[in-house]
N, C-alpha and C positions, 0 to 999 in steps of 0.2 A: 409407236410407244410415245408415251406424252414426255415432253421435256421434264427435266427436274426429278425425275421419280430414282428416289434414295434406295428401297426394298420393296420385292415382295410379298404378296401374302398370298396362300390359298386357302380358303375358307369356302366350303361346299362343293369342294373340286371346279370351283371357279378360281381363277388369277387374278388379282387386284394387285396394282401398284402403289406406294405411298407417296406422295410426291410433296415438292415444297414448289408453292406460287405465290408472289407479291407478297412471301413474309408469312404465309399460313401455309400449313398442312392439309389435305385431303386426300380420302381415299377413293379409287376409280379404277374401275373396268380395263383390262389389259386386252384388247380384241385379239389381236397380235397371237398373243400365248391362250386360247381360249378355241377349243373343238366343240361348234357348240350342235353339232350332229349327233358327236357322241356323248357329250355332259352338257347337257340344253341349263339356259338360266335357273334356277329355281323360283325368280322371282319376276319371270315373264320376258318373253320378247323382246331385246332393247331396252330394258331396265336396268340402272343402277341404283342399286338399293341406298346406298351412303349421297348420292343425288337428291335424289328424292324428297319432298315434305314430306312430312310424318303425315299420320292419316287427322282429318278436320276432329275439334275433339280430342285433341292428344294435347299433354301438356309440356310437348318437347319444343325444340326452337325453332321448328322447320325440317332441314335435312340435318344428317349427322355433318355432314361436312362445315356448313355455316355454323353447327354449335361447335366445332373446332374452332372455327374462323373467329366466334365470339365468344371464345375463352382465350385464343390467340398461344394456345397452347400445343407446343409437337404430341404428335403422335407417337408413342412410347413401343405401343402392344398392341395387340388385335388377335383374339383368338376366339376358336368355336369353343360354346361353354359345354364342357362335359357335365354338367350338371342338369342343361337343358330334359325339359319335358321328365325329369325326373318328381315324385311323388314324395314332397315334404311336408311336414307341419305347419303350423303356424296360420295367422289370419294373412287377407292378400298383398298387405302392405309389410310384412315379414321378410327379412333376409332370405326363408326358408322359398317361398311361396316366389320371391320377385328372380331370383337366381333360375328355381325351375322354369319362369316364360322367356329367361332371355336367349337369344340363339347363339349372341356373340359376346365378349366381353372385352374392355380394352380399356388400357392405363395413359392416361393424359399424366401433364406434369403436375396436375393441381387435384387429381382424382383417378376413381376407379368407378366403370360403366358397365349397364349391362345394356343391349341393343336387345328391346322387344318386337317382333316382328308383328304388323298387324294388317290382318286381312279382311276383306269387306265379301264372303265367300271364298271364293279361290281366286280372286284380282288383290296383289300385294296394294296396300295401301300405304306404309312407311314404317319406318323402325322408331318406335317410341324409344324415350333417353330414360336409363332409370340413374340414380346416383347411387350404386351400392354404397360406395365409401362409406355417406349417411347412416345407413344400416347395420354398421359394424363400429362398435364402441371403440376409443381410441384410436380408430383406422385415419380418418382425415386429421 
């Protein structure tokens, strides 16, 4: 188990820890607490999804973790979106439309995110950043 790790989290019946390093947050794969015979990765062999760049193309910061690291902001929250893959209105840049592609969503100190997952066929390629907050009038 990595040093420093404060909570926590299970998101796709995978274990993730939150941890605090040299003053930032990131979140990272718990091998430790993790059967991956019986609950294999979702997002490939030896992947960590919050590691990861986002896919080329994307107009996120890299990985989720370095856009923690460069907002310099805790980690609050982290949850799967029960909204995910659900059929809403709106154009694709809509609260409605950006909520249904996110898998996960989580509250920084400074915002609210939605983590899009994006694949290049079936090889995970990274989790695009959305800024819901943006999206919702009065929210930020």
């Amino acid at each position: 188990m990595e040093e420093g790790t404060r909570t926590f989290v299970n998101l796709d019946s995978m274990w993730y820890g939150i941890s605090s390093r040299d003053g930032w947050e990131e979140i990272h794969i718990v091998d430790d607490m993790n059967d991956y015979d019986v609950n294999p990765n979702p997002f490939g062999k030896d992947v960590d999804p919050f590691q990861k760049p986002a896919a080329l193309g994307s107009t996120s910061y890299g990985s989720f973790n370095s856009f923690v690291q460069s907002k310099g902001s805790p980690i609050n929250c982290i949850v799967e979106n029960r909204f995910y893959r659900n059929v809403m209105d709106g154009n694709d840049r809509s609260l409605g439309k950006t909520l249904a592609n996110c898998r996960y969503l989580t509250c920084l100190d400074h915002g609210l995110y939605g983590l899009e997952v994006k694949k290049e066929g079936t090889d995970f390629q990274g989790l695009e950043i959305h800024d819901i907050g943006s999206l919702i009038p009065n929210l930020d």
